[in-house]
C-alpha positions in Angstrom: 80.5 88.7 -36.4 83.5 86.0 -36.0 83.5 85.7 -31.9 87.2 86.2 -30.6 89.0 83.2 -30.0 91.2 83.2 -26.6 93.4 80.6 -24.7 92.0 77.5 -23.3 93.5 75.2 -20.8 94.0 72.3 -22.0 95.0 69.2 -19.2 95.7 65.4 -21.1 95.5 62.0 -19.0 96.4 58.4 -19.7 93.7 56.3 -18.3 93.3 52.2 -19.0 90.5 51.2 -20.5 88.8 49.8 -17.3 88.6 53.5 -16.0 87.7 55.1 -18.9 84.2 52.7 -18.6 84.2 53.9 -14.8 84.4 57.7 -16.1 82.1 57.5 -19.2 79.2 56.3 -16.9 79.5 59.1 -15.0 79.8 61.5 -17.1 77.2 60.4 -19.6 75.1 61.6 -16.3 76.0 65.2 -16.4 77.8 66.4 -19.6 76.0 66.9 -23.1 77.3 64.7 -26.1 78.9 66.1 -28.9 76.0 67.1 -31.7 78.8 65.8 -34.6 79.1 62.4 -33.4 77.4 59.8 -34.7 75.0 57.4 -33.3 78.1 55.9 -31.4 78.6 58.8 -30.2 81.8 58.8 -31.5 83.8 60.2 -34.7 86.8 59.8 -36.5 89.4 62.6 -37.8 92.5 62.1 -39.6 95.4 65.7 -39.6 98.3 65.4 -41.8 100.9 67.7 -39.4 103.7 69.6 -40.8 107.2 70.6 -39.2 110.4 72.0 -41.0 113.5 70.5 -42.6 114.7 70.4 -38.4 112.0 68.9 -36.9 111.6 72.1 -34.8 108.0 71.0 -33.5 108.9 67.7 -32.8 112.3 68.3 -30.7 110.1 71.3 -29.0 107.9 69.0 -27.6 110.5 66.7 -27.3 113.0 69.4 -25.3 109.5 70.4 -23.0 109.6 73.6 -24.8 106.8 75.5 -23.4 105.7 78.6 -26.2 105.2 76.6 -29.7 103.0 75.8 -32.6 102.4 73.0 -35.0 100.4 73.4 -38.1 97.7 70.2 -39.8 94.9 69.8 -41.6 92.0 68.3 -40.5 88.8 66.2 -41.6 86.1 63.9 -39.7 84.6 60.5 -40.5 86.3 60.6 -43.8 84.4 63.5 -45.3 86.1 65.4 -47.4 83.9 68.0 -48.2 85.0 69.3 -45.0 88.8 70.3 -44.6 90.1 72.4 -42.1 93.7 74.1 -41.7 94.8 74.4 -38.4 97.3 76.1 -36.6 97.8 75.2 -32.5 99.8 77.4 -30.4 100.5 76.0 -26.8 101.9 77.9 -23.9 102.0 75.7 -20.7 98.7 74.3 -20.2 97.1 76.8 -22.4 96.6 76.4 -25.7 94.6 78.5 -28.6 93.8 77.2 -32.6 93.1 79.0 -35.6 91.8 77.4 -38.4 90.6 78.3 -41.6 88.4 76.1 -44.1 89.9 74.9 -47.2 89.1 72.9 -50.2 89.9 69.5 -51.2 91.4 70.2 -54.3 93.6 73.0 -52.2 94.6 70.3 -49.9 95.8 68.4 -52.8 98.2 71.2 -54.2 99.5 71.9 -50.7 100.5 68.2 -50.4 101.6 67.7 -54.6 103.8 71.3 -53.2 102.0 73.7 -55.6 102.2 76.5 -53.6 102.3 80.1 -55.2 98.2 80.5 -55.4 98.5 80.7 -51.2 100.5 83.5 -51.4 97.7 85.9 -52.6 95.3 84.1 -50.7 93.0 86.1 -48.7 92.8 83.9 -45.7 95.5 84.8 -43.2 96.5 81.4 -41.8 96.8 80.0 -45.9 99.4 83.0 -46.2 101.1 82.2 -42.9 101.5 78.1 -43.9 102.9 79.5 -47.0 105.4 81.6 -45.8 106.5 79.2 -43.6 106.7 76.0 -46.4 108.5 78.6 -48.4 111.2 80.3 -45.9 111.3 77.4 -43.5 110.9 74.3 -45.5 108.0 73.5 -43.8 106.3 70.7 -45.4 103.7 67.6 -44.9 105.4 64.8 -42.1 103.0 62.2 -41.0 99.7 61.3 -41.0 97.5 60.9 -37.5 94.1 59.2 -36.9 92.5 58.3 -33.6 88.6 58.1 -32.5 87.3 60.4 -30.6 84.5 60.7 -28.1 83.4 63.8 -26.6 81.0 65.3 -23.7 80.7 68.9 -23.3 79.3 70.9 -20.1 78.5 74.3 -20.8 79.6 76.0 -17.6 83.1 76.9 -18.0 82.9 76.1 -21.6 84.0 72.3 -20.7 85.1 69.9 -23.5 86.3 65.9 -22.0 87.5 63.8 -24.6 88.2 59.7 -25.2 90.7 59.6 -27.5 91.5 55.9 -28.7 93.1 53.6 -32.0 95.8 56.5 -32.6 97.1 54.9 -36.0 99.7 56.5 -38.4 101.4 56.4 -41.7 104.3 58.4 -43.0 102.9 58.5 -46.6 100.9 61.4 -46.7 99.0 60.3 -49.9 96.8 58.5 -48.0 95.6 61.0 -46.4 92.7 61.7 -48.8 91.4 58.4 -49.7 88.8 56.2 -48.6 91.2 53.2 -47.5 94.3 54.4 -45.6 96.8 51.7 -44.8 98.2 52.7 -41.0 100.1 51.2 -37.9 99.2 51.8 -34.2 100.8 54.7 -32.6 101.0 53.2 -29.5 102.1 50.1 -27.1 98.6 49.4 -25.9 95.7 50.7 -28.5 93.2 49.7 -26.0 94.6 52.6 -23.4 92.6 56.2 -23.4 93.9 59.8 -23.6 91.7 61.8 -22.2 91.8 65.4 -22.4 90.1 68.2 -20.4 89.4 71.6 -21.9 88.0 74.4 -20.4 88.1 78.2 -20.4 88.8 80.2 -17.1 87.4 77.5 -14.5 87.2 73.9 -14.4 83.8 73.3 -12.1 83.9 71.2 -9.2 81.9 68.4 -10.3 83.6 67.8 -13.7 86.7 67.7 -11.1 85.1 65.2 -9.1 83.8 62.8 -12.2 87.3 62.5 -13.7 89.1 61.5 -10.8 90.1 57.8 -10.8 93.1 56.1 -8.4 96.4 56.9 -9.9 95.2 58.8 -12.9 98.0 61.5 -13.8 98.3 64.2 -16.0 100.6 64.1 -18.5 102.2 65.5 -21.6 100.9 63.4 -24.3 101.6 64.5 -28.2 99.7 62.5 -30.8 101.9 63.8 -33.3 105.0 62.8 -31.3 103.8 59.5 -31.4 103.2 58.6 -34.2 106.6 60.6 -35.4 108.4 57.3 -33.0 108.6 55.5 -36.8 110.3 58.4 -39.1 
């Protein structure tokens, strides 16, 4: 039985690399690395995000608009035998994501614009991208990478994550191949975004291990970064 998904808080932190060292040292104490990771205990994913012939989720997030969506699709380490479509609705500090497993060669069509087989589809969130490429013009924008490394804590369903080298490219063809030629994302590649999720509570001591002087949280959008160049 598919267990119901729900909303998740979900709090985002710029941290310099000198206290991301302090906070992974502590942590590495307490939480539980991520069983996908590799012997790094890190991974890599790449999402190709869409928006609309308006840029509706960009200028949301752009305009602090509090209730919206983005839709992407999603791989790790370069695997392709495992694709994911994604759709992530955020309300405040809450957020929830649906996803749905595709196939490579779907991916393909989706990005080439072949679109009528995902009309009949029988997966919900294939129908829902459809209708929206269809009636809302909604098509593939830019391509996002970044490294990830995560701890998880069981109580309170916790999730910290490192995210580092966000990268881009505006050509979404390189999205599925082994090479992909990208830029940096950001001003300083060597700074952190870490992000807390958790489920109703947030338990003391996770509080107390992520707390560094002048760390603040803020609204940091991958995707809105890496849209600075188109």
């Amino acid at each position: 039985m598919e267990q119901e998904k729900h909303f998740r808080h979900e709090l985002k932190y710029a941290v310099a690399y000198s206290d991301y060292l302090a906070m992974r040292e502590r942590l590495q104490h307490v939480m539980l690395k991520d069983s996908h990771t590799g012997p790094d205990g890190k991974y890599r994913i790449r999402s190709i995000y869409f928006d609309n012939a308006y840029d509706k989720a960009l200028r949301e997030k752009v305009d602090g608009i509090q209730k919206r969506e983005k839709f992407r699709i999603r791989y790790y380490n370069d695997d392709l035998s495992f694709l994911t479509l994604e759709k992530k609705m955020k309300i405040n500090n809450l957020c929830l994501k649906e996803d749905a497993r595709i196939t490579e060669r779907e991916c393909r069509k989706i990005l080439a614009g072949d679109l009528e087989w995902m009309k009949d589809d029988g997966r919900g969130l294939v129908q829902e991208l459809y209708a929206k490429m269809h009636y809302q013009l909604m098509r593939p924008r830019v391509l996002v990478s970044y490294i990830r490394e995560p701890y998880t804590y069981p109580p309170g369903n916790v999730r910290v994550t490192f995210d580092s080298q966000i990268r881009t490219s505006l050509f979404q063809q390189e999205f599925l191949t082994k090479e992909v030629l990208d830029i940096s994302a950001t001003d300083t590649p060597e700074d952190m975004i870490l992000e807390v999720k958790y489920d109703a509570f947030l338990p003391a001591v996770i509080q107390d291990l992520i707390q560094v002087k002048g760390i603040r949280q803020q609204a940091f959008s991958k995707y809105g970064a890496c849209r600075r160049f188109g």
